[in-house]
PDB file of N, CA, C and O in Angstrom:
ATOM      1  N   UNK A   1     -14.298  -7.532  -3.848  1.00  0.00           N
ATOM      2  CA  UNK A   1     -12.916  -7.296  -4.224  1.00  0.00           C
ATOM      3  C   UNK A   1     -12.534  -5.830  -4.012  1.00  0.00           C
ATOM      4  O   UNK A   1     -11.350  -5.635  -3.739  1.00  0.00           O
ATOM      5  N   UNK A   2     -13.529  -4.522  -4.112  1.00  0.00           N
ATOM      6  CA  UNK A   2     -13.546  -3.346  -3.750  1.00  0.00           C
ATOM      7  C   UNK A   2     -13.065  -3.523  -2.553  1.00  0.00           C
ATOM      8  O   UNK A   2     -11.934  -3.056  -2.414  1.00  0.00           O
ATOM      9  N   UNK A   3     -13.581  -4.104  -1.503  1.00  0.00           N
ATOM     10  CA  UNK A   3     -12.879  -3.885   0.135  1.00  0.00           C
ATOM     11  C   UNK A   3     -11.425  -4.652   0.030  1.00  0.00           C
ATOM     12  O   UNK A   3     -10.626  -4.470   0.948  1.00  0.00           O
ATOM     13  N   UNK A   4     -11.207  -5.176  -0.644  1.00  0.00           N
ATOM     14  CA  UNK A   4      -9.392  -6.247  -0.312  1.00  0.00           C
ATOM     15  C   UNK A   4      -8.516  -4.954  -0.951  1.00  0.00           C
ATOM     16  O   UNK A   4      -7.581  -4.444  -0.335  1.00  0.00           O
ATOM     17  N   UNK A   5      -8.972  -4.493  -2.307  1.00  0.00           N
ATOM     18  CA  UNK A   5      -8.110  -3.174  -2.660  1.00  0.00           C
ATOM     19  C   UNK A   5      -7.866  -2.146  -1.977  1.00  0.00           C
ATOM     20  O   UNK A   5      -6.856  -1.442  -1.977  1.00  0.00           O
ATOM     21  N   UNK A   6      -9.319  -2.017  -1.066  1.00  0.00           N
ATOM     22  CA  UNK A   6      -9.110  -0.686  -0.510  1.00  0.00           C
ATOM     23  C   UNK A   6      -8.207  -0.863   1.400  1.00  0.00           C
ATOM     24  O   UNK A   6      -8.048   0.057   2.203  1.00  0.00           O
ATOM     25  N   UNK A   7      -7.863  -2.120   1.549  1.00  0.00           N
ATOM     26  CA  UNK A   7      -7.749  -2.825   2.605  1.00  0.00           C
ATOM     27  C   UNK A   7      -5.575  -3.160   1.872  1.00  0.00           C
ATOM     28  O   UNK A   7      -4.645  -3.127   2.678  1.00  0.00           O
ATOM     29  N   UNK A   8      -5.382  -3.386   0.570  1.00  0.00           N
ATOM     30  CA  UNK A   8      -4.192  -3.717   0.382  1.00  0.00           C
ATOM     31  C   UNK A   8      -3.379  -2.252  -0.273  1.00  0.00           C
ATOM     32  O   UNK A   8      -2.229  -2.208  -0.709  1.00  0.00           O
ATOM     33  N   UNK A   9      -4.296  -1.202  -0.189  1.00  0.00           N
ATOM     34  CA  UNK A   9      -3.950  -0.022  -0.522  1.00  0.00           C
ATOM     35  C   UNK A   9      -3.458   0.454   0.965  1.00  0.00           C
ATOM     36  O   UNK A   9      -2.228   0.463   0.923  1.00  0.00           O
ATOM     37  N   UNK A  10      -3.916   0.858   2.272  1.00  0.00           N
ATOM     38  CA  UNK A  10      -3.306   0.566   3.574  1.00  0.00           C
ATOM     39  C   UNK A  10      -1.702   0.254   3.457  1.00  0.00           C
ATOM     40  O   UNK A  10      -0.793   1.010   3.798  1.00  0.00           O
ATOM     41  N   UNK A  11      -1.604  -0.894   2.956  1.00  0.00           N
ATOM     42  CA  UNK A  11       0.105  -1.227   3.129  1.00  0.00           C
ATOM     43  C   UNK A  11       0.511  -0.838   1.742  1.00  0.00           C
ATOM     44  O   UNK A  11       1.625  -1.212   1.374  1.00  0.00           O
ATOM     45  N   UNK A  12       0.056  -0.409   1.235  1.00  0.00           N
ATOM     46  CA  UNK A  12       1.016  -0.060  -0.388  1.00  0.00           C
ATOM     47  C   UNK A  12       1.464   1.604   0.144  1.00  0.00           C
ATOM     48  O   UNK A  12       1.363   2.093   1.269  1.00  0.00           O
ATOM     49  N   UNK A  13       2.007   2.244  -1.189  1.00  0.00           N
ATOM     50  CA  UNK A  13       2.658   3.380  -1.344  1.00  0.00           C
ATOM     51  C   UNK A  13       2.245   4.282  -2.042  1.00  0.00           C
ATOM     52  O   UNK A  13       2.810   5.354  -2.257  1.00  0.00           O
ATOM     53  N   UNK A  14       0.429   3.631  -2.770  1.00  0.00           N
ATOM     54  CA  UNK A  14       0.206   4.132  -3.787  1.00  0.00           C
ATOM     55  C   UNK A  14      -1.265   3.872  -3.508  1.00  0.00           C
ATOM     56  O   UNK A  14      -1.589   3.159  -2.558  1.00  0.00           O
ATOM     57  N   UNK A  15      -2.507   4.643  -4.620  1.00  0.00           N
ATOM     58  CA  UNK A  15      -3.721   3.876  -4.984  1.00  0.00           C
ATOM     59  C   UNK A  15      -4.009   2.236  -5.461  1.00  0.00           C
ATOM     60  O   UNK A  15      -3.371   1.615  -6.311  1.00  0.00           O
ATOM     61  N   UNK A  16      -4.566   1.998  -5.068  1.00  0.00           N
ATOM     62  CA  UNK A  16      -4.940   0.446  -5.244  1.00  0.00           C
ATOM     63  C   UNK A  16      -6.456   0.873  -6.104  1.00  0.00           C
ATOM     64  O   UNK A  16      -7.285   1.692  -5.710  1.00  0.00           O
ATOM     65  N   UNK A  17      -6.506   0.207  -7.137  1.00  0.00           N
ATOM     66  CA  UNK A  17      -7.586   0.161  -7.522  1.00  0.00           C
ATOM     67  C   UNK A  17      -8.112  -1.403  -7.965  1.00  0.00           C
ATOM     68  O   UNK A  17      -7.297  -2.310  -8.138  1.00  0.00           O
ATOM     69  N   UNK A  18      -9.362  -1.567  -8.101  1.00  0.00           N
ATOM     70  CA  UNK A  18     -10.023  -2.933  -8.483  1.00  0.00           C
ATOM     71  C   UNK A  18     -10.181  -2.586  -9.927  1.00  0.00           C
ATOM     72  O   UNK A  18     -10.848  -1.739 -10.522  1.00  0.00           O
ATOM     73  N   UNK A  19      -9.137  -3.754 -10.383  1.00  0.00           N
ATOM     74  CA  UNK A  19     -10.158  -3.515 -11.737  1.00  0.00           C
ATOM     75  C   UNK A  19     -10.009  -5.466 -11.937  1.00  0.00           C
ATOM     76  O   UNK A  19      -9.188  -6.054 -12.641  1.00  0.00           O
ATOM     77  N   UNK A  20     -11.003  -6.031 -11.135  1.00  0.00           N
ATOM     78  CA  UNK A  20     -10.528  -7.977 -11.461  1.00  0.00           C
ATOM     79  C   UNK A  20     -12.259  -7.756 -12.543  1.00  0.00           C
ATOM     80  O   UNK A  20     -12.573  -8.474 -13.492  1.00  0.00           O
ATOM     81  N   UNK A  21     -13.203  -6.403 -11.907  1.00  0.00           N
ATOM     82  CA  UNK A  21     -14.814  -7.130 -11.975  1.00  0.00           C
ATOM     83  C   UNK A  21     -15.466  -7.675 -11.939  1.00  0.00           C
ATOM     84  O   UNK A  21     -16.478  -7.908 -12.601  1.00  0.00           O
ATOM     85  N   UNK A  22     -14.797  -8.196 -10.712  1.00  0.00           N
ATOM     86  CA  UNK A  22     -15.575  -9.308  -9.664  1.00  0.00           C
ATOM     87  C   UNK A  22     -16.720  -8.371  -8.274  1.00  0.00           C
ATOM     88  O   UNK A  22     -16.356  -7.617  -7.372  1.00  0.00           O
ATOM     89  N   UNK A  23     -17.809  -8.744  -8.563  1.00  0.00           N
ATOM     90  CA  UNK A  23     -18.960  -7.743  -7.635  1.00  0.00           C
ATOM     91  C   UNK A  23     -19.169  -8.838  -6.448  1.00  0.00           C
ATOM     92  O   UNK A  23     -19.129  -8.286  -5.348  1.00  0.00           O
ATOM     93  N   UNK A  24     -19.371 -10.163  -6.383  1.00  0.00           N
ATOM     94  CA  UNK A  24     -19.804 -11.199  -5.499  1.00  0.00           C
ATOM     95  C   UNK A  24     -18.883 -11.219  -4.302  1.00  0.00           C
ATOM     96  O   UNK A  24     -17.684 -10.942  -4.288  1.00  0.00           O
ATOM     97  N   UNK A  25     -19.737 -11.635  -3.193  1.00  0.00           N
ATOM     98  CA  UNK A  25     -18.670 -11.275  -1.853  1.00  0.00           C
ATOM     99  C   UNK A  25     -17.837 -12.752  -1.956  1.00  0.00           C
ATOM    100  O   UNK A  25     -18.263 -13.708  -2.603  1.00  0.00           O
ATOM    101  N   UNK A  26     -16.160 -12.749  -0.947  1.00  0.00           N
ATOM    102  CA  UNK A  26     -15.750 -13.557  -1.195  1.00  0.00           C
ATOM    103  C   UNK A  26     -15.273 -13.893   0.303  1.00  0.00           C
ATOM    104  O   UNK A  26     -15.508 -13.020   1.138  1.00  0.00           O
ATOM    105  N   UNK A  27     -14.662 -15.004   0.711  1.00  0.00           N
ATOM    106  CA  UNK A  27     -14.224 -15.220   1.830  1.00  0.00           C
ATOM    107  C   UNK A  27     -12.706 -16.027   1.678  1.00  0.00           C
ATOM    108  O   UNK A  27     -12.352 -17.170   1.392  1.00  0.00           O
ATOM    109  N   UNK A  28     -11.935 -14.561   2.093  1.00  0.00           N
ATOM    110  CA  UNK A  28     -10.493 -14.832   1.615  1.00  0.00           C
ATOM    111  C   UNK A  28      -9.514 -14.808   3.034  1.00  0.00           C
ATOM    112  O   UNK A  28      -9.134 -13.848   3.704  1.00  0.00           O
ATOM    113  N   UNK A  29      -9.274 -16.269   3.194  1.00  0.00           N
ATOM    114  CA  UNK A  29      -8.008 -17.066   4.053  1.00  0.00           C
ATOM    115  C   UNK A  29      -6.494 -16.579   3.557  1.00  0.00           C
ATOM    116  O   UNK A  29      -6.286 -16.559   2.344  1.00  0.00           O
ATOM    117  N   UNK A  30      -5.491 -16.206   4.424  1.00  0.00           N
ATOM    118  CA  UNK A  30      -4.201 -15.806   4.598  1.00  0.00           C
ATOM    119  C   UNK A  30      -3.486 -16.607   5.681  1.00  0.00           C
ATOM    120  O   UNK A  30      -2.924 -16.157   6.680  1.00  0.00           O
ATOM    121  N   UNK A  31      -3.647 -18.256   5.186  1.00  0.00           N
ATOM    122  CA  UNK A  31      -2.799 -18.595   6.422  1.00  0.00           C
ATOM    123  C   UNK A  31      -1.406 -18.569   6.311  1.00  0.00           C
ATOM    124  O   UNK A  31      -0.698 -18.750   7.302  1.00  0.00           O
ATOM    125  N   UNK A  32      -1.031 -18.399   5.402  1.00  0.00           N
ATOM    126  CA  UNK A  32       0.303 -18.131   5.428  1.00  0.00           C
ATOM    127  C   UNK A  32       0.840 -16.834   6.155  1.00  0.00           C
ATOM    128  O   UNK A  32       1.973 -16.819   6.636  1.00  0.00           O
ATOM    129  N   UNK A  33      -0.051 -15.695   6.223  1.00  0.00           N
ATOM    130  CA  UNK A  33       0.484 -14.369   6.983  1.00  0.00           C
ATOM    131  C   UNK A  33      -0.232 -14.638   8.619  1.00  0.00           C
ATOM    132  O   UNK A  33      -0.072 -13.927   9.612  1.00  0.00           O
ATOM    133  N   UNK A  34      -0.917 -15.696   8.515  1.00  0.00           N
ATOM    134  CA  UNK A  34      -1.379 -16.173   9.916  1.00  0.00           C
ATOM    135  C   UNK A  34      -0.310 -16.608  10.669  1.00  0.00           C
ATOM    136  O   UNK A  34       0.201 -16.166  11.698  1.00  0.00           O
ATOM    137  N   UNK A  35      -0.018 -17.736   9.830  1.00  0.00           N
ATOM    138  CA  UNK A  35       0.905 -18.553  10.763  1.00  0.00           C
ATOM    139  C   UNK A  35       2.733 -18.166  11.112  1.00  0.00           C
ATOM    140  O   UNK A  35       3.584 -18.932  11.563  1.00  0.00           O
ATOM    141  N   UNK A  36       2.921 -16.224  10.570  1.00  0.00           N
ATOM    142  CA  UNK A  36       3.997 -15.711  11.033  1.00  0.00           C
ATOM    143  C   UNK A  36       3.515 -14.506  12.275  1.00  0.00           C
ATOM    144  O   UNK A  36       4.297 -13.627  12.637  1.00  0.00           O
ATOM    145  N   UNK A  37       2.330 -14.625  12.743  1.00  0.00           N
ATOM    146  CA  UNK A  37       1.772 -13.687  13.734  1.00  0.00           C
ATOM    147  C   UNK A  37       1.590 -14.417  14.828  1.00  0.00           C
ATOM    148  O   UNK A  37       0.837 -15.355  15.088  1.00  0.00           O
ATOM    149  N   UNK A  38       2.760 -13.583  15.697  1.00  0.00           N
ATOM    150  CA  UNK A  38       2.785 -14.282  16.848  1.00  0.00           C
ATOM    151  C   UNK A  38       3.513 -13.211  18.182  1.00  0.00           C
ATOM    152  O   UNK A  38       4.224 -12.209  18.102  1.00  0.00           O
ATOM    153  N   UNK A  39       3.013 -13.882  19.239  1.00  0.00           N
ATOM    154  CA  UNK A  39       2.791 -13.112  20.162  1.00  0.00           C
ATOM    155  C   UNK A  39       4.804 -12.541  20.819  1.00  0.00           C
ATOM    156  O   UNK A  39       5.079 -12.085  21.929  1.00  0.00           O
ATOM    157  N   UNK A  40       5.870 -12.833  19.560  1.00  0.00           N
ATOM    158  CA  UNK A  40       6.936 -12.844  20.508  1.00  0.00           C
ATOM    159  C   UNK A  40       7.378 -11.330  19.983  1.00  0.00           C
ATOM    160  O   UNK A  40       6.666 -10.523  19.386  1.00  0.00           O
ATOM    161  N   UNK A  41       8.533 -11.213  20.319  1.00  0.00           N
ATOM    162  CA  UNK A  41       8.923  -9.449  20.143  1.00  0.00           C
ATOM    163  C   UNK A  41       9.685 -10.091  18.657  1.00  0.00           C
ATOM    164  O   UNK A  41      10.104 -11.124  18.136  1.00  0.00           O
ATOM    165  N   UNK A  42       9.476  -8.444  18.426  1.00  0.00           N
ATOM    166  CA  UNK A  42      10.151  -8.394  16.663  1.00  0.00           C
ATOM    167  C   UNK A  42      11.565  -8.065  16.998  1.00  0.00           C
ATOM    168  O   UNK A  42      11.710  -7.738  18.176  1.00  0.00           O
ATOM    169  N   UNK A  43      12.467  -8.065  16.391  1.00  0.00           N
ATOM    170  CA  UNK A  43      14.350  -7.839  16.724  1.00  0.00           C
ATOM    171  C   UNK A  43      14.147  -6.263  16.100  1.00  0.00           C
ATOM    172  O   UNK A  43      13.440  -6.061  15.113  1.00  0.00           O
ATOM    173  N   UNK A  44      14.658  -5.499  16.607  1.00  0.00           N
ATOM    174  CA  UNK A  44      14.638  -4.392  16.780  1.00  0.00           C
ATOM    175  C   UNK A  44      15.457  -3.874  15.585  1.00  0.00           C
ATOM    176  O   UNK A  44      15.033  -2.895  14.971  1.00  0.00           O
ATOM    177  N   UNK A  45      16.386  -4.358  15.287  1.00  0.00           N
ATOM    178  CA  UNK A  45      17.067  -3.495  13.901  1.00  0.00           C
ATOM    179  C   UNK A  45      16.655  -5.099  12.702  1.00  0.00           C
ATOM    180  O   UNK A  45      17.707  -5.721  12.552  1.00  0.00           O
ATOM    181  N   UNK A  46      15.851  -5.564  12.176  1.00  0.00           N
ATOM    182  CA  UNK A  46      15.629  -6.925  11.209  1.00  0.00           C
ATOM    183  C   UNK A  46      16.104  -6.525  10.240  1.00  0.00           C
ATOM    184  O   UNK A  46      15.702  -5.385  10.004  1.00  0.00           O
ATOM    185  N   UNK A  47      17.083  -7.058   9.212  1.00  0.00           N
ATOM    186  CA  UNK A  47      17.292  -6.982   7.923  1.00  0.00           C
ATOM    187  C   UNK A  47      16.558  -6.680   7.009  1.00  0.00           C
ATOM    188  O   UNK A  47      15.545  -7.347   7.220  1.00  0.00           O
ATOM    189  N   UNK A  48      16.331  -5.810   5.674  1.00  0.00           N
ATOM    190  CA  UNK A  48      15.287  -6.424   5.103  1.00  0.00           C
ATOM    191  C   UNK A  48      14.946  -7.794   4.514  1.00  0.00           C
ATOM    192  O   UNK A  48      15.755  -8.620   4.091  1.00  0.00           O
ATOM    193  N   UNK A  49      13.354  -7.918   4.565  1.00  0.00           N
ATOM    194  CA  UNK A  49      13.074  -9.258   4.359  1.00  0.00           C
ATOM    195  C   UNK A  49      13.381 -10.269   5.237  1.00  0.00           C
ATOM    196  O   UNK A  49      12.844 -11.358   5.033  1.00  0.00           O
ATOM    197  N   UNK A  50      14.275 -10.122   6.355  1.00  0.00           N
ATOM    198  CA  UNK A  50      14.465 -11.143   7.443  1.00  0.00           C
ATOM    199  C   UNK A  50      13.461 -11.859   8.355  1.00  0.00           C
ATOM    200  O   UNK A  50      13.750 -12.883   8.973  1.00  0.00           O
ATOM    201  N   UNK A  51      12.024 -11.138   8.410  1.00  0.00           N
ATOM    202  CA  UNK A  51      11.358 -11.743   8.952  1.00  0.00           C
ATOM    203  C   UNK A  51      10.791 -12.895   8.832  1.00  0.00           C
ATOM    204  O   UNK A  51      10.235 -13.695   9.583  1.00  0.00           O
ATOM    205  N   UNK A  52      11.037 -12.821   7.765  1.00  0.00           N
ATOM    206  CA  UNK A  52      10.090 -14.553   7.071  1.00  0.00           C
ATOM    207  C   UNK A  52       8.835 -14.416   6.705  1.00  0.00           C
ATOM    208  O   UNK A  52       8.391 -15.471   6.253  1.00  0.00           O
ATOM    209  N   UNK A  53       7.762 -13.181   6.718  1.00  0.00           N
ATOM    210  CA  UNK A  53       6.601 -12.827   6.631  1.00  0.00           C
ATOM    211  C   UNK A  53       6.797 -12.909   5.375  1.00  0.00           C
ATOM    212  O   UNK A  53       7.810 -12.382   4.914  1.00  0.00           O
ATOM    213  N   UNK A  54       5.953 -13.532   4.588  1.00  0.00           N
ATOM    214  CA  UNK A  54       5.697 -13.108   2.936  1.00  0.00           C
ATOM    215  C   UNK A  54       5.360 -11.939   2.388  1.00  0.00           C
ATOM    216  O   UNK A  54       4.460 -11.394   3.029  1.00  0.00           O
ATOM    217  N   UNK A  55       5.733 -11.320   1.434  1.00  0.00           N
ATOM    218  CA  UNK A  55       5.347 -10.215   1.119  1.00  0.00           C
ATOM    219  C   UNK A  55       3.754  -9.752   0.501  1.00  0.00           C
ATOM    220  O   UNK A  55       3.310 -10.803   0.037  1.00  0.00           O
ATOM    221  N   UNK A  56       2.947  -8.898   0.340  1.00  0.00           N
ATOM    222  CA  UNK A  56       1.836  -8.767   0.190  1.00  0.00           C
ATOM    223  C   UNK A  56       1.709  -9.212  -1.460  1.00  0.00           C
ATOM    224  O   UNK A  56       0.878 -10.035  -1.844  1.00  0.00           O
ATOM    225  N   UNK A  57       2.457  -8.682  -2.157  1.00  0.00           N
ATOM    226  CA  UNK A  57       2.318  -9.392  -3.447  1.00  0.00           C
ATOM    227  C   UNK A  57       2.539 -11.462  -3.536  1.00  0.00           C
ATOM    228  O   UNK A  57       2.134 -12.052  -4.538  1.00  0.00           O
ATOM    229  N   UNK A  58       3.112 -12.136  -2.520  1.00  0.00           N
ATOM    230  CA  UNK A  58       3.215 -13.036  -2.784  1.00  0.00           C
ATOM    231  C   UNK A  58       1.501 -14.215  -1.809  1.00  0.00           C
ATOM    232  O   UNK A  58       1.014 -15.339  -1.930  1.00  0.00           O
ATOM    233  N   UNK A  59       1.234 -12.823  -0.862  1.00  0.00           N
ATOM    234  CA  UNK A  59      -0.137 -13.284  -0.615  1.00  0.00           C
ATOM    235  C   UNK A  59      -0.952 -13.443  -1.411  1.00  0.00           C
ATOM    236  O   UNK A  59      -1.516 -14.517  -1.624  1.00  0.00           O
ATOM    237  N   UNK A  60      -1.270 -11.789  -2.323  1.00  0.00           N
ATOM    238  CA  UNK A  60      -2.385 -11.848  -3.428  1.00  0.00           C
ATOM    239  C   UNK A  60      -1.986 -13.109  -4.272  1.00  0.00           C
ATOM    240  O   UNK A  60      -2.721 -14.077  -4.469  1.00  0.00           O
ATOM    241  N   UNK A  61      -0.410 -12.910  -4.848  1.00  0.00           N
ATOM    242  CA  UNK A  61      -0.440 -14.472  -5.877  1.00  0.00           C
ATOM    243  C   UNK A  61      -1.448 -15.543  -5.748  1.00  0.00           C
ATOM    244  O   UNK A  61      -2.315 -15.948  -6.522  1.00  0.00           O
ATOM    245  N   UNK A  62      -0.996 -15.992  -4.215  1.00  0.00           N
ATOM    246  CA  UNK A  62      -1.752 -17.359  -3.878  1.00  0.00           C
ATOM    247  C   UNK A  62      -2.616 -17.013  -3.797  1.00  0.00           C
ATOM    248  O   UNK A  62      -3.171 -18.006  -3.326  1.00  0.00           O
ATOM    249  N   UNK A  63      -3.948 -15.717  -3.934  1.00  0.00           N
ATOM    250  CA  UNK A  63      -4.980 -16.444  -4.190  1.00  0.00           C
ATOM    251  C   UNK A  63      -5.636 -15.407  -5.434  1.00  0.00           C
ATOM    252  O   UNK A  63      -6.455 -14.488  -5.420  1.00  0.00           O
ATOM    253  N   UNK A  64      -4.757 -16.123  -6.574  1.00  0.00           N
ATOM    254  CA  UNK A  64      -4.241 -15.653  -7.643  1.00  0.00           C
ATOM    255  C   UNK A  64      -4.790 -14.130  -8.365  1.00  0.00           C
ATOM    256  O   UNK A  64      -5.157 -13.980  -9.530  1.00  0.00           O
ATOM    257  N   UNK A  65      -4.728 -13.228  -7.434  1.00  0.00           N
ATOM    258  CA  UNK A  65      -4.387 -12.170  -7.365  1.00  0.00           C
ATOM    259  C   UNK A  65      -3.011 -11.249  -7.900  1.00  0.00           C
ATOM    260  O   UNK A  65      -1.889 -11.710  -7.685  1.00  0.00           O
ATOM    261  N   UNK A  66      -3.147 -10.137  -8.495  1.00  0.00           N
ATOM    262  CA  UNK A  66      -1.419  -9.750  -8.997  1.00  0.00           C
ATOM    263  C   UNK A  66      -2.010  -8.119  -8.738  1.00  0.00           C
ATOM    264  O   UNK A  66      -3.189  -7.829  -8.941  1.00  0.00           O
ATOM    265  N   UNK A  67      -1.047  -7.192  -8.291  1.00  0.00           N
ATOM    266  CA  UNK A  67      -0.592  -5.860  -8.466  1.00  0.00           C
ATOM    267  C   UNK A  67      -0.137  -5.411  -9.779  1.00  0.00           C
ATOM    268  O   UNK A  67       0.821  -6.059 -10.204  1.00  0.00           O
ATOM    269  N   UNK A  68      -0.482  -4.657 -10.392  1.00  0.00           N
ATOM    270  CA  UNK A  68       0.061  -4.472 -11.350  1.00  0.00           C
ATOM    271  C   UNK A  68      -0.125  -2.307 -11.923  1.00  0.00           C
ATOM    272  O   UNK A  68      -0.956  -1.453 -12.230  1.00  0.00           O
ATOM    273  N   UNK A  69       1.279  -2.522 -11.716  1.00  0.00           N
ATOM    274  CA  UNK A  69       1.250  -0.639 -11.757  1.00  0.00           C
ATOM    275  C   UNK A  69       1.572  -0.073 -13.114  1.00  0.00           C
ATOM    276  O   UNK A  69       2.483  -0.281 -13.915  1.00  0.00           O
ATOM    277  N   UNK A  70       0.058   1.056 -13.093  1.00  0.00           N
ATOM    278  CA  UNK A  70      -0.546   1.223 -14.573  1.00  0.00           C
ATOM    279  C   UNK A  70      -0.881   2.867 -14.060  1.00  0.00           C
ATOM    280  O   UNK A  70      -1.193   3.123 -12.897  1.00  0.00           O
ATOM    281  N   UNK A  71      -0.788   3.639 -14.859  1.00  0.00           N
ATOM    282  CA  UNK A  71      -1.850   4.741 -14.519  1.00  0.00           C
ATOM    283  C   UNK A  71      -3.057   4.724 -14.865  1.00  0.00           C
ATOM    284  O   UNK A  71      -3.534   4.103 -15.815  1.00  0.00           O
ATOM    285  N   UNK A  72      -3.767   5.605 -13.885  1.00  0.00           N
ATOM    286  CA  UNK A  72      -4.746   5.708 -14.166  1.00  0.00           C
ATOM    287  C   UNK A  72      -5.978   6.840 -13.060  1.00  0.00           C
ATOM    288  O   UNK A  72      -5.977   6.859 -11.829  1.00  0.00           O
ATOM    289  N   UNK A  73      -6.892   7.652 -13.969  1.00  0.00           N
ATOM    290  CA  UNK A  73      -7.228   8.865 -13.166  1.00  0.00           C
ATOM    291  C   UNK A  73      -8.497   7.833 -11.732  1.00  0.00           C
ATOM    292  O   UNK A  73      -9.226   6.846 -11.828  1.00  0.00           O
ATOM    293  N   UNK A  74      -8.068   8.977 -10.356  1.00  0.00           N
ATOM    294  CA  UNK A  74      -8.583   8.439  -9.332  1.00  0.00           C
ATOM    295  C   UNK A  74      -9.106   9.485  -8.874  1.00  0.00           C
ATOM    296  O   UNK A  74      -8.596  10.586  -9.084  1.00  0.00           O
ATOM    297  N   UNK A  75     -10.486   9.287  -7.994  1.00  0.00           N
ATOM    298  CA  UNK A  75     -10.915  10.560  -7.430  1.00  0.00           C
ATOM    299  C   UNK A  75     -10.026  11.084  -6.325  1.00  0.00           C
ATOM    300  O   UNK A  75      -9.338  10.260  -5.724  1.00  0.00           O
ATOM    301  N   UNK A  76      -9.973  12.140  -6.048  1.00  0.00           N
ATOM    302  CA  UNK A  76      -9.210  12.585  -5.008  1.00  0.00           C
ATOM    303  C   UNK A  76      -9.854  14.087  -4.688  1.00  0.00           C
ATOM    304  O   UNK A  76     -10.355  14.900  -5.464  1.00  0.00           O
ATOM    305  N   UNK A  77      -9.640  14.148  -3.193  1.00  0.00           N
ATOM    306  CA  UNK A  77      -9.909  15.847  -2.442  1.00  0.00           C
ATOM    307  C   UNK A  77      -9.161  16.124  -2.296  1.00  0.00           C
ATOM    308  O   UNK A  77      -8.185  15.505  -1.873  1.00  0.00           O
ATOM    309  N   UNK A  78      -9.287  17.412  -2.637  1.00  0.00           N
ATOM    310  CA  UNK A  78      -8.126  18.332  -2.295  1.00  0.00           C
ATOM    311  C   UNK A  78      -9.017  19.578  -1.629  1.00  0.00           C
ATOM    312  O   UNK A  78     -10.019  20.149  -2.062  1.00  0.00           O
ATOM    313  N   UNK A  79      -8.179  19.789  -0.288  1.00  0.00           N
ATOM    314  CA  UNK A  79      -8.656  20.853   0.611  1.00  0.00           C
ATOM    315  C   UNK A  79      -7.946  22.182  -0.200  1.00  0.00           C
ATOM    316  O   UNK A  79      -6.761  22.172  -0.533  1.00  0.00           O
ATOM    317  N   UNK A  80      -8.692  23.104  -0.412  1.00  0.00           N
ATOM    318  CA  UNK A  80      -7.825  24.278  -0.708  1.00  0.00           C
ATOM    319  C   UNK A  80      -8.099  25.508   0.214  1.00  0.00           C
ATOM    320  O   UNK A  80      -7.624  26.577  -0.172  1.00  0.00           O
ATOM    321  N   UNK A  81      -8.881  25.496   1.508  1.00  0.00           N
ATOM    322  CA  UNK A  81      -9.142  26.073   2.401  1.00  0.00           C
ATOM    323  C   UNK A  81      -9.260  25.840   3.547  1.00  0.00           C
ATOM    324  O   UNK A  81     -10.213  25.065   3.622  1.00  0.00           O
ATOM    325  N   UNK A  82      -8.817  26.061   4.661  1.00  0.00           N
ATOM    326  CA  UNK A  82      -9.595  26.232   5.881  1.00  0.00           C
ATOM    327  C   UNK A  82      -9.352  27.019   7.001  1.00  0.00           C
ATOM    328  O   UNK A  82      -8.307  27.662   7.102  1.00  0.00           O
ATOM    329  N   UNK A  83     -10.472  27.031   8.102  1.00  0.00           N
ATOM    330  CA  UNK A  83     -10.645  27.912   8.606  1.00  0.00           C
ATOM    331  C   UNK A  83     -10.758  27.364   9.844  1.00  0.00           C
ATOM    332  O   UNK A  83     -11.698  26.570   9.874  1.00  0.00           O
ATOM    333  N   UNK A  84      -9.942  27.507  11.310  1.00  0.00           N
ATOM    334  CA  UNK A  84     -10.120  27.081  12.422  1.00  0.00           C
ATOM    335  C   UNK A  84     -11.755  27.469  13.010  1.00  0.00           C
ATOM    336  O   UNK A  84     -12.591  28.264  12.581  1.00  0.00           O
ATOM    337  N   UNK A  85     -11.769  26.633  14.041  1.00  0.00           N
ATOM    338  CA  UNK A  85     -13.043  26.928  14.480  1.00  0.00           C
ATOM    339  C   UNK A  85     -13.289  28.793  15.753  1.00  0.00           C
ATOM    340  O   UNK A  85     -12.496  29.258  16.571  1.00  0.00           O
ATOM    341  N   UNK A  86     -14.611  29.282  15.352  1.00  0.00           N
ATOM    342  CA  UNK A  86     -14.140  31.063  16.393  1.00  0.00           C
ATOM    343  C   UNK A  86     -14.433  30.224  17.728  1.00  0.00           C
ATOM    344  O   UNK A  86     -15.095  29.191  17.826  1.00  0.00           O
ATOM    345  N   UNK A  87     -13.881  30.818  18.559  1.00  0.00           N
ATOM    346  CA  UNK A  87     -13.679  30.170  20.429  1.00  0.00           C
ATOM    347  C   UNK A  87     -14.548  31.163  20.942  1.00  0.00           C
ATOM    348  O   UNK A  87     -14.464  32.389  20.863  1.00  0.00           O
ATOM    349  N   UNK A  88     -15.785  30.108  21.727  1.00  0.00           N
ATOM    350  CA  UNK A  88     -16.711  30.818  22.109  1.00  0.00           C
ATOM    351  C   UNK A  88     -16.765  31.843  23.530  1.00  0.00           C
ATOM    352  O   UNK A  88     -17.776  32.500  23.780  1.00  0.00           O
TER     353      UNK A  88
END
C-alpha cells in the first residue's frame, strides 16, 4: 500500500501518506481508468471533468480506498546549499 500512496501522490497536490497498515503485497485492477485510455486525440480546450475519466478519488473508492486530508509531520530535504561543479 506504501507504493499505491507514493504512486497516487504523483497526481495529487500534496503528500500522500499510508496510514491503511496494510504491509502484504496486493494486486490492484483499474479497469475503469483502463477502459477510458485510448489511442484517439484529447480535444484541446475539454471542459472540466468533460472527459469522462473518473477521478482518482472515485478509483481509490472502488477499491475501497478514501483520501482523506489531515495534517501531519513528513520527512522532507531541504537543500540549503550548493555549489556548481569547478570546470576542469
Amino acid at each position: 500500500m506504501s507504493d499505491l500512496a507514493a504512486i497516487v501522490e504523483r497526481f495529487s497536490d500534496r503528500p500522500v501518506l499510508d496510514r491503511t497498515g496494510l504491509t502484504d503485497l496486493y494486486k490492484i485492477a483499474t479497469p475503469a481508468w483502463e477502459m477510458f485510455q485510448s489511442s484517439e486525440p484529447a480535444p484541446e480546450n475539454p471542459a472540466p471533468g468533460a472527459s469522462g475519466r473518473p477521478t482518482l478519488s472515485a478509483l481509490l473508492q472502488d477499491l475501497g480506498l478514501r483520501l482523506e486530508s489531515t495534517r501531519a509531520p513528513i520527512e522532507m530535504f531541504v537543500v540549503e546549499h550548493y555549489e556548481r561543479p569547478a570546470q576542469n
